[in-house]
PATORDREN-153742 format. One record per residue (C-alpha): x, y, z; residue in one letter; residue number from 1. Coordinates in steps of 0.02 Angstrom, whole numbers, plus 50000, padded with zeros to 5 digits. Layout:
! residues N
((X, Y, Z), 'A', NUM)
...
***
This chain:
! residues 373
((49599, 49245, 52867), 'X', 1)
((49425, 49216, 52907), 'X', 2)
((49296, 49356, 52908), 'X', 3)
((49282, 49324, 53093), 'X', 4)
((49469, 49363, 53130), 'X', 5)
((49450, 49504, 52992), 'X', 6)
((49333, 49577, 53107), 'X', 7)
((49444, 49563, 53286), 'X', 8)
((49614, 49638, 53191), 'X', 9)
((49502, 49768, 53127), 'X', 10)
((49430, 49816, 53304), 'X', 11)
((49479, 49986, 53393), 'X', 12)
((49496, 49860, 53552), 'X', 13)
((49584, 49704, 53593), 'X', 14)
((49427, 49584, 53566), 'X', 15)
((49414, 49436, 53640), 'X', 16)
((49371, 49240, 53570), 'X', 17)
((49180, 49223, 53520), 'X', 18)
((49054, 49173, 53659), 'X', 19)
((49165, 49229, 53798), 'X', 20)
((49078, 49370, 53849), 'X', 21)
((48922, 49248, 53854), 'X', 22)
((48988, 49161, 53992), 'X', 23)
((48911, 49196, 54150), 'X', 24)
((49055, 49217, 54276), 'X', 25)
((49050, 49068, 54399), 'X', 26)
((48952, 49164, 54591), 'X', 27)
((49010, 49106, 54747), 'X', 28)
((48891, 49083, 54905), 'X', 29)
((48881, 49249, 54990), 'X', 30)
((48999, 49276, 55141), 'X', 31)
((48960, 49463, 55197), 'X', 32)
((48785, 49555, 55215), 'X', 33)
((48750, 49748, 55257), 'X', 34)
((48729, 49776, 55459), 'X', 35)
((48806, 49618, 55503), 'X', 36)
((48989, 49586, 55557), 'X', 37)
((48974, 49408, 55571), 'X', 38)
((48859, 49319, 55471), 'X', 39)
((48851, 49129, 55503), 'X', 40)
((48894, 49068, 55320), 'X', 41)
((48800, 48913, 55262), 'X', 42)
((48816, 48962, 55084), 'X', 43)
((48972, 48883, 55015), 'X', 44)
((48978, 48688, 55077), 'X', 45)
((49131, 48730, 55181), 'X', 46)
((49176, 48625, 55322), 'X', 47)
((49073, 48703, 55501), 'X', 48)
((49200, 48599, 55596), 'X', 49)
((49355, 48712, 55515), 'X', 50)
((49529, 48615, 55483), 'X', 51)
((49631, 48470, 55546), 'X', 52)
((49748, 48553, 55684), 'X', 53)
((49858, 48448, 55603), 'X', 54)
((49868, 48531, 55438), 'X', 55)
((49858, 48697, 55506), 'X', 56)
((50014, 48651, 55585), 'X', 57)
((50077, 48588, 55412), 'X', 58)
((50048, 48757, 55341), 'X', 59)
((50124, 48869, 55491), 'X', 60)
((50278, 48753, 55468), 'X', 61)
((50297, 48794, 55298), 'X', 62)
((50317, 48985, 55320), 'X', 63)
((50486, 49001, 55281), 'X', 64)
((50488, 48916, 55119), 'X', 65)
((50379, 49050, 55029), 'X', 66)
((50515, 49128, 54947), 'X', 67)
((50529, 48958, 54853), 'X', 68)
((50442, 48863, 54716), 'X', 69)
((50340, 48729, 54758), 'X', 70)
((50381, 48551, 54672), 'X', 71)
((50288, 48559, 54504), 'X', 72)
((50245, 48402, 54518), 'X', 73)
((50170, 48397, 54700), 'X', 74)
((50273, 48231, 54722), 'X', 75)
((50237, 48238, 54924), 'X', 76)
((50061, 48238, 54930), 'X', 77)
((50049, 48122, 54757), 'X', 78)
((50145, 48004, 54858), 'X', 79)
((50029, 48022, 55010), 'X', 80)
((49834, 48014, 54900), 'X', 81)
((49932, 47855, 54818), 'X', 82)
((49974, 47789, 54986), 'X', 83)
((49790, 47818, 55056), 'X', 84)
((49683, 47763, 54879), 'X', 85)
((49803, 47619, 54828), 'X', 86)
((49840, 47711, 54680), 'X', 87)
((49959, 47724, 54553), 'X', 88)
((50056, 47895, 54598), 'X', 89)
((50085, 47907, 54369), 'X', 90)
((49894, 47910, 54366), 'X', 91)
((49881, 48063, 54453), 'X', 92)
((49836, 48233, 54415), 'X', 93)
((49825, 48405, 54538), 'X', 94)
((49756, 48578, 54522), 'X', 95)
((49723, 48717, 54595), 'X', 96)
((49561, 48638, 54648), 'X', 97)
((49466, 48502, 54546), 'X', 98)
((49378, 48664, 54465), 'X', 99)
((49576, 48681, 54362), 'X', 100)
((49551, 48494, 54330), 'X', 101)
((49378, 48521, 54237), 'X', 102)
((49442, 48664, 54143), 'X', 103)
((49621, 48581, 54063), 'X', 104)
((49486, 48428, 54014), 'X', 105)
((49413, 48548, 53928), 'X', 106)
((49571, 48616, 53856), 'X', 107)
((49635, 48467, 53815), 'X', 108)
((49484, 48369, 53727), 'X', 109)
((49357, 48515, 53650), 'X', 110)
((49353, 48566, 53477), 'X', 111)
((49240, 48703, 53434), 'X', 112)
((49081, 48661, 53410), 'X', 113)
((49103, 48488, 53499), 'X', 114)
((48988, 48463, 53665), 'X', 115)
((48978, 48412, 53842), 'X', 116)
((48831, 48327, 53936), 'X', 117)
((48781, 48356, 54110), 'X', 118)
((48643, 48346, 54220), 'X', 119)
((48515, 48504, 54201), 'X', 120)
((48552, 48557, 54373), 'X', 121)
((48756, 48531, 54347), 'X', 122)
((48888, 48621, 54460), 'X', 123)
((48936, 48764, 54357), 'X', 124)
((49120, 48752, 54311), 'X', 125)
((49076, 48627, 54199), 'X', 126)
((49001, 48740, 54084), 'X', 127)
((49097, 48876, 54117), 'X', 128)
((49263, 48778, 54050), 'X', 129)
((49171, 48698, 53904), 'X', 130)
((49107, 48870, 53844), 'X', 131)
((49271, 48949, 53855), 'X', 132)
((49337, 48817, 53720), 'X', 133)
((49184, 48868, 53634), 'X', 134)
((49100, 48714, 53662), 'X', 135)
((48913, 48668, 53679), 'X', 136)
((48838, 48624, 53832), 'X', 137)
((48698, 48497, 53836), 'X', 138)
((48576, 48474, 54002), 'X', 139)
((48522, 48297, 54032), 'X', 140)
((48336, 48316, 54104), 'X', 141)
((48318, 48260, 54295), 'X', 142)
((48186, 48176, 54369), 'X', 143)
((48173, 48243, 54571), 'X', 144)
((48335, 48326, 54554), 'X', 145)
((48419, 48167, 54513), 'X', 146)
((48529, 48139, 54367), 'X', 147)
((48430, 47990, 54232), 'X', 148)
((48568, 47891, 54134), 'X', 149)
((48467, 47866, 54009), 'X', 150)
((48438, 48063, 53983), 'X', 151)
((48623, 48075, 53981), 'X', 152)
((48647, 47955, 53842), 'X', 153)
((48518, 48037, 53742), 'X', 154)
((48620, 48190, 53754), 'X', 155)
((48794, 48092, 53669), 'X', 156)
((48803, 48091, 53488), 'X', 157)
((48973, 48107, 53367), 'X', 158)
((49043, 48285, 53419), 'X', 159)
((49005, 48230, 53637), 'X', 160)
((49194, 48230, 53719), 'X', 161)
((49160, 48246, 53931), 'X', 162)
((49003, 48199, 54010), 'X', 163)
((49009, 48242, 54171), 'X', 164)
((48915, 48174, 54332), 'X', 165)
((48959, 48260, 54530), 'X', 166)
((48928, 48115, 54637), 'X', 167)
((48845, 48173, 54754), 'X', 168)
((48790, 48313, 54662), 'X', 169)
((48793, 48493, 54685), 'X', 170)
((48655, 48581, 54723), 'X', 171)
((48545, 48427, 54736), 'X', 172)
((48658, 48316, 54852), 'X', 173)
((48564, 48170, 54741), 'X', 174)
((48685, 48035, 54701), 'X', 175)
((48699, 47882, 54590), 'X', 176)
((48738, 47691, 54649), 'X', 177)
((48885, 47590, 54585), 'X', 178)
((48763, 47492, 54478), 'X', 179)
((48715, 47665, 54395), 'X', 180)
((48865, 47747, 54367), 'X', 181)
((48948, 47575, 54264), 'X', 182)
((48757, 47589, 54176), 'X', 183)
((48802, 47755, 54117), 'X', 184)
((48987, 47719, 54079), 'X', 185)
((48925, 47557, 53960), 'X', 186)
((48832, 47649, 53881), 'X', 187)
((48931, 47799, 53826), 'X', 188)
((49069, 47775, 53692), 'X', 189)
((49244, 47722, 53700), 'X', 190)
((49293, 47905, 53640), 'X', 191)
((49197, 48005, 53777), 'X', 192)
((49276, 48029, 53945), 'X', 193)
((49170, 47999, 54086), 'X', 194)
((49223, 48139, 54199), 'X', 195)
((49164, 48083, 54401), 'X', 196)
((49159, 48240, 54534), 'X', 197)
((49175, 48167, 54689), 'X', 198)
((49195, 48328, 54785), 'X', 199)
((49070, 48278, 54915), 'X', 200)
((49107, 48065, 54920), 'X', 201)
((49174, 48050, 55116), 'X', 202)
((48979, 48109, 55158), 'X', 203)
((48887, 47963, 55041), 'X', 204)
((48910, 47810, 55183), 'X', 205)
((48774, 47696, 55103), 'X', 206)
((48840, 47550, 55058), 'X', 207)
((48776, 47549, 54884), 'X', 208)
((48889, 47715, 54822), 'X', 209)
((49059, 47691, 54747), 'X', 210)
((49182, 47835, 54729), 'X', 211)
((49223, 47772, 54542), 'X', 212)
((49416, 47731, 54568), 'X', 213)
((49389, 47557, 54542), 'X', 214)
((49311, 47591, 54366), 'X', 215)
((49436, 47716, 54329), 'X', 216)
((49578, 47588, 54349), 'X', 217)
((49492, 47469, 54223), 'X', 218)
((49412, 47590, 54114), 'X', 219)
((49505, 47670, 53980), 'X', 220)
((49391, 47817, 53973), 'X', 221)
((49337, 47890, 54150), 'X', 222)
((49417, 48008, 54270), 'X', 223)
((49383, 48036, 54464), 'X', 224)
((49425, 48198, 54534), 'X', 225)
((49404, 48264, 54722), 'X', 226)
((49430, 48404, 54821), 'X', 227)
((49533, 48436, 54987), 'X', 228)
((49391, 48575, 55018), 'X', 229)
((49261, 48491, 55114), 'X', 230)
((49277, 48364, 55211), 'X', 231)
((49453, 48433, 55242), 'X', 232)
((49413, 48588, 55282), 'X', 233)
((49542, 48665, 55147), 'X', 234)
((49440, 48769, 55044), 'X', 235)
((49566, 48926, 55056), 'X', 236)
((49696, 48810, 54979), 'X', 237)
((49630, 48752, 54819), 'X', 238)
((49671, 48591, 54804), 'X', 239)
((49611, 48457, 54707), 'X', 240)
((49666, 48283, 54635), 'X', 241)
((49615, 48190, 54482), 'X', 242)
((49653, 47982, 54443), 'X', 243)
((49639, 47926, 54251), 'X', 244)
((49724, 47823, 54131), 'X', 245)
((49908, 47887, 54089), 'X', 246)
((49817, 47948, 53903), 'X', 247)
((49704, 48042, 53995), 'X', 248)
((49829, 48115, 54128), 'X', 249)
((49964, 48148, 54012), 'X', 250)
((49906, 48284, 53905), 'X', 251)
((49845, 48375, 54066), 'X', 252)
((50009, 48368, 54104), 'X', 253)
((50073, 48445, 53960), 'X', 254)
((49979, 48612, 53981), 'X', 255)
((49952, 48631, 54177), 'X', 256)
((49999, 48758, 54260), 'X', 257)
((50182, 48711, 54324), 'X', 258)
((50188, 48780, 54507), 'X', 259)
((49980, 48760, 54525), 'X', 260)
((49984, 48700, 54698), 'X', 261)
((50099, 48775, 54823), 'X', 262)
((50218, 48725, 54959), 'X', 263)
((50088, 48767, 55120), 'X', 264)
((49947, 48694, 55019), 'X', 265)
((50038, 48536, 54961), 'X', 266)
((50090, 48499, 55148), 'X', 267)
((49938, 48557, 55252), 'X', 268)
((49830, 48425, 55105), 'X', 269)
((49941, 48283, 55160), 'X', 270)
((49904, 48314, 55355), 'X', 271)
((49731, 48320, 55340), 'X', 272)
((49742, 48168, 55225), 'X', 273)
((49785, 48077, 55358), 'X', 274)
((49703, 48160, 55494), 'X', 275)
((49538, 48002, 55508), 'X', 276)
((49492, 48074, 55677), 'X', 277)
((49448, 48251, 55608), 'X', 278)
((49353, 48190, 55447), 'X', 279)
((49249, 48043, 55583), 'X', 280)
((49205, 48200, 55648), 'X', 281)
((49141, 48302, 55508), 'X', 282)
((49063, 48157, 55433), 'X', 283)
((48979, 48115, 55598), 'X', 284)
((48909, 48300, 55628), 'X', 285)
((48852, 48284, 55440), 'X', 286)
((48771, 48103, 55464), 'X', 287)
((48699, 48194, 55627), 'X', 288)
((48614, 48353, 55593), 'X', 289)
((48559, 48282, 55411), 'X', 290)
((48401, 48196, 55423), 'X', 291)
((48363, 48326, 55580), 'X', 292)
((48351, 48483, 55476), 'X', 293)
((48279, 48393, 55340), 'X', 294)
((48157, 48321, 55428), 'X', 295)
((48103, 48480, 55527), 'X', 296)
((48110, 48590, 55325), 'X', 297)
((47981, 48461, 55294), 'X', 298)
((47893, 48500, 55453), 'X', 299)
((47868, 48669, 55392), 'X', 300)
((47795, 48622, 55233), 'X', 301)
((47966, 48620, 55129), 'X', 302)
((48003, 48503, 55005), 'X', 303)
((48171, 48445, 55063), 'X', 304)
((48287, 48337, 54912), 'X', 305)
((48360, 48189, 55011), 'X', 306)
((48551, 48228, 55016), 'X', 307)
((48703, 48142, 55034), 'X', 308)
((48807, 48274, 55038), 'X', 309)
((48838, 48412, 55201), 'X', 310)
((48701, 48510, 55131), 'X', 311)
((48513, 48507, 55102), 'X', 312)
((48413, 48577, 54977), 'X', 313)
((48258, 48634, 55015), 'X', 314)
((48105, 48702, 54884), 'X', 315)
((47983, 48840, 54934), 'X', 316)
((47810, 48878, 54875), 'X', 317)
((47804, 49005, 54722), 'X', 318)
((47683, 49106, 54838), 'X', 319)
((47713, 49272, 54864), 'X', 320)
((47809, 49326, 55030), 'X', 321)
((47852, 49149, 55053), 'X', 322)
((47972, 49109, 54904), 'X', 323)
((48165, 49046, 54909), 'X', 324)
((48240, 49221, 54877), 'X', 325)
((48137, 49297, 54992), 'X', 326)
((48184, 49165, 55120), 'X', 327)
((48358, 49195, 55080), 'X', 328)
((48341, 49381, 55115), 'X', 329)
((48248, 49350, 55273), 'X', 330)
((48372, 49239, 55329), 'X', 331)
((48513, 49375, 55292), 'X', 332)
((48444, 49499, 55365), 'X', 333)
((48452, 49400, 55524), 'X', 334)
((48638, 49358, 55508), 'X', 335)
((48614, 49189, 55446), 'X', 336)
((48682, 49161, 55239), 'X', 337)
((48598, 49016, 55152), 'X', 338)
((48625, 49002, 54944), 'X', 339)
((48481, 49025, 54825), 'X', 340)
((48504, 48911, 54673), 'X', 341)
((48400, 48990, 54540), 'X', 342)
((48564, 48994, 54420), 'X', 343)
((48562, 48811, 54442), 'X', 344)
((48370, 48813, 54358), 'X', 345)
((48321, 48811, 54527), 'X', 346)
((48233, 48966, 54557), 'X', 347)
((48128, 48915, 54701), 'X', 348)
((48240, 48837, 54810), 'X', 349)
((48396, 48880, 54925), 'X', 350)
((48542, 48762, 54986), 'X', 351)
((48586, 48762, 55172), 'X', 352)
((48769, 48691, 55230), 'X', 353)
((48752, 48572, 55379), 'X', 354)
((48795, 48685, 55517), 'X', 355)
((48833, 48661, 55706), 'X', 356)
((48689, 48618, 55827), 'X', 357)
((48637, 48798, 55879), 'X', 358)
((48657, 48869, 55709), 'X', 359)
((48539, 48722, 55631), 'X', 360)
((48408, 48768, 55752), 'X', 361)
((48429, 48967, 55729), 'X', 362)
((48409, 48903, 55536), 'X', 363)
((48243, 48814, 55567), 'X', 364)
((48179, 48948, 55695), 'X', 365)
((48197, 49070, 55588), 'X', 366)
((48124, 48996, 55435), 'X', 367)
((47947, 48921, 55543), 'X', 368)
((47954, 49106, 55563), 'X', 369)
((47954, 49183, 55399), 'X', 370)
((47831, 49029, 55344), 'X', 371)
((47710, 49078, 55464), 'X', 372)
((47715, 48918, 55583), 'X', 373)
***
């Protein structure tokens, strides 16, 4: 027994693993604020638009089947993303959100002491789920908030297991071309899995992106995940899907969560699958209102990140009374909830969800105000 363990049996307190306690817990975009009883949330990336009616009426006709287990396997909706990707259903993975998918990669393929790369400004779970396998976490510099593959690669050496890229990424909404991403994949090692986050792909419409299923089907070393929470409008359900290699799928299998994915979620997630008139929609609003409130942050003296995703990020100036937290707060206290990023190593600027017409105006009224304009 190691000194280490010597030390946990001889505690007055169940102790937990080392580093855990290090972690910093994963902090969603605020949803309530003092005074207000409805604050407009554009914190959290979720869908303005709401859900299909379609798998809202999914979920209400699954009410009496609560008492039962769902199907472990989620063989109704792997059927259906199979049906819709032209995939092979055995190459399939779900969880309870592509955040469970990120954290049973971890499981599966982290020693301690072994690492994963990302992009300095990284979605959080990604760390989170390395550290708790006490893992390292490297930071690939960006240049303008936009991952550089050949930071990334710098980052790989002997003990690197995931690297993994959001594409588009979140809280940037930067994204990498086709070109780039098989860049990055050629020049990583056969032994480290790419890992691609496409939680945000329906928004990216140039013709140059790629969602990455095409090079996980060849590739014996890359995963795609996505997420039925935004462009669906499913956040509530946590539900995500991830398409590999059978190596790579497999021994998620073997330690997922068996019943991860319930009935209601399972069958509301194949509706809105299928539901192309609701996502034109919430793509179109996106593709809409965009370059609008980008262009008028900029207007106000903002440096705006171009975005393909159904957010914007937007930097302030480090002056005094006119810096991103304060902006947030101003913007709270007037009922409207924006995210700062600073956890993201982004201290000075805030990420605004695409919103409706009258709430991106409010948005940009509000903040020529507390700019002075």
């Amino acid at each position: 027994m190691t000194a280490a363990s010597n030390d946990r049996f001889a505690a007055p307190r169940p102790m937990p693993k080392s580093g855990i306690m290090d972690i910093h817990a994963y902090v969603g975009g605020k949803s309530k604020v003092e005074g207000i009883a409805h604050p407009v949330k554009l914190s959290s990336n979720e869908n303005i638009l709401g859900s299909s009616d379609k798998a809202k009426d999914a979920y209400r006709n699954a009410v009496d089947r609560l008492h039962i287990y769902p199907d472990g396997k989620a063989n109704i909706l792997r059927a259906a993303v199979a049906e819709r990707y032209k995939l092979e259903p055995e190459r399939l993975t779900f969880g309870d959100g592509s955040d469970e998918i990120f954290a049973l990669l971890c499981q599966v393929y982290l020693e301690p002491g072994d690492n994963i790369v990302q992009g300095e400004h990284g979605f959080a779970a990604y760390a989170i789920g390395a550290r708790a396998c006490q893992g390292e976490v490297r930071m690939a510099k960006e240049v303008n908030h936009r991952v550089e593959i050949d930071e990334v690669i710098k980052c790989v050496d002997e003990r690197t297991r995931l690297v993994f890229i959001a594409n588009p990424a979140n809280p940037t909404g930067t994204w990498l071309t086709g070109e780039e991403i098989r860049a990055l994949h050629a020049g990583l090692p056969p032994s480290v899995v790419l890992v691609l986050d496409g939680a945000y792909a329906e928004f990216c419409t140039d013709p140059r992106f790629e969602d990455g299923l095409e090079l996980a089907r060849t590739a014996e070393n890359v995963i795609v995940t996505r997420t039925f929470s935004k462009i669906h409008g499913l956040a509530a359900l946590r539900v995500g899907w991830g398409y590999a290699p059978e190596h790579i799928i497999a021994p998620i299998e073997r330690i997922r969560p068996p019943f991860n994915t319930s009935i209601p979620a399972q069958e509301a997630a194949v509706a809105a699958l299928f539901d192309d008139d609701f996502q034109d929609r919430s793509r179109a609003l996106v593709e809409q209102w965009r370059p609008w409130l980008a262009q008028q942050l900029g207007g106000l003296g903002l440096e705006v990140t171009p975005s393909a995703a159904n957010f914007v990020l937007a930097t302030f100036p480090t002056t005094p009374g006119k810096t991103a937290p304060e902006a947030e707060a101003f913007l709270a206290s007037k009922g409207y909830l924006v995210r700062a990023v600073g956890n993201y190593n982004l201290p000075n600027a805030i990420r605004i969800t695409i919103g409706l017409e009258e709430q991106n105006r409010a948005v940009v009224e509000l903040l020529s105000q507390f700019m002075g304009r």
